[in-house]
N, C-alpha and C positions, 0 to 999 in steps of 0.2 A: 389077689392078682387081678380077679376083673376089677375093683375100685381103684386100681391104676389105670388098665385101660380107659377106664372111664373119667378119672380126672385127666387122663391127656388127650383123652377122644375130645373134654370139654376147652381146654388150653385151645389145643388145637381149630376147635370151632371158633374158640373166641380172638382169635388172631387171622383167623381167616377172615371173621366179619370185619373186623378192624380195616384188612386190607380190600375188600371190596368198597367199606365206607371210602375212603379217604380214595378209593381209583374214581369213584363215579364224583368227589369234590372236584378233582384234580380233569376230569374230563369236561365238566361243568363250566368250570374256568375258563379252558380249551375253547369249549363252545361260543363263552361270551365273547373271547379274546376276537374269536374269527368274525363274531356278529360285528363288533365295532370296525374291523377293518373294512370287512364289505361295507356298512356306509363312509367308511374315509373313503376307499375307492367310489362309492360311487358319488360321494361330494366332490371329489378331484374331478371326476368323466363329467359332471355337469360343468365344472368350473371352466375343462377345459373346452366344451362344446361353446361354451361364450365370448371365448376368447378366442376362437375359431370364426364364429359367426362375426366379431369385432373385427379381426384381420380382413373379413371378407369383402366390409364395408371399408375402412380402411385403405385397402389396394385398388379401388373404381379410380378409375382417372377421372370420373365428375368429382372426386373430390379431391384425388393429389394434380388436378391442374392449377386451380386458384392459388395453390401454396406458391407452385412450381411457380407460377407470374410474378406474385407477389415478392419474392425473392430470387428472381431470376438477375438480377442487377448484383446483388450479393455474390449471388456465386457464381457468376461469370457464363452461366450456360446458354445455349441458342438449342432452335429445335433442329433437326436431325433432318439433313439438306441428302438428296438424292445421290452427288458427287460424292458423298461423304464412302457409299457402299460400293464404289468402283462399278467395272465393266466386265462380262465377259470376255474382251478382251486381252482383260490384264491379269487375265487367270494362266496359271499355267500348263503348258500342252502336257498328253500324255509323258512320259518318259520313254525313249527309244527302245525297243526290245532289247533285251540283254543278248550281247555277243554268245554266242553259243557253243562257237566252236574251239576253243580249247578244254571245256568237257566233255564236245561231240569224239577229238582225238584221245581223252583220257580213257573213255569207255571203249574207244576200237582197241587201243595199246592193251588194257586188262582180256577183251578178247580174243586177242590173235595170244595171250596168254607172256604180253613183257609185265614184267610190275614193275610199275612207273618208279616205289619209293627204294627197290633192287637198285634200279639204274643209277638212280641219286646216291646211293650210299658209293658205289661202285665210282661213281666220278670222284667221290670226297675223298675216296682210298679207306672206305671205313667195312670193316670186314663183318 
């Protein structure tokens, strides 16, 4: 009886090591998997800090004016004339206060206690 115990107390331990090996491989891999990503990210955040810094240059009007001259005959454009953004004047006024009084009469009618949509049914002959 104990020499069963004992070859399945061994079984047992030896499948246990098995599966400890092969979790700390498999974590291992894990680990590496995440190492490479962190430098993909952070090649991509350098890549994209340059191509940031590129834009920034890029967008200066000292350097998109000379295009803009150089090809201003091409495509038809002129610079941006004062008339162009209208007047004060030609803006439009406020809007007139909203009429108020036929909700100012809806809200007396519901107080003195008619109901307005009573009355309406009552005129259509609707019971």
């Amino acid at each position: 009886m104990i020499r069963r115990i004992n070859v399945f107390l061994i079984l047992t331990s030896i499948l246990m090591l098995v599966g400890v090996y092969m979790l700390k491989f498999s974590i291992e891999g894990t680990a590496a998997e995440r190492t490479a990503l962190q430098g993909f990210i952070s090649e991509q955040e350098g890549q994209l800090s340059l191509l940031q810094a590129d834009w920034a240059v890029l967008n200066q009007p000292a350097y998109i004016e000379p295009i803009v001259r150089r090809h201003q005959a091409e495509l038809a454009i002129e610079q941006v004339r004062q008339e162009q953004f209208g007047a004060f004047e030609a803006l439009p006024m406020r809007p007139a206060k909203p009429d108020t009084s036929a909700l100012d009469a809806l809200f007396e009618a519901i107080d003195n206690g008619i109901d307005p949509i009573d009355a309406i049914l009552e005129l259509e002959g609707i019971d």
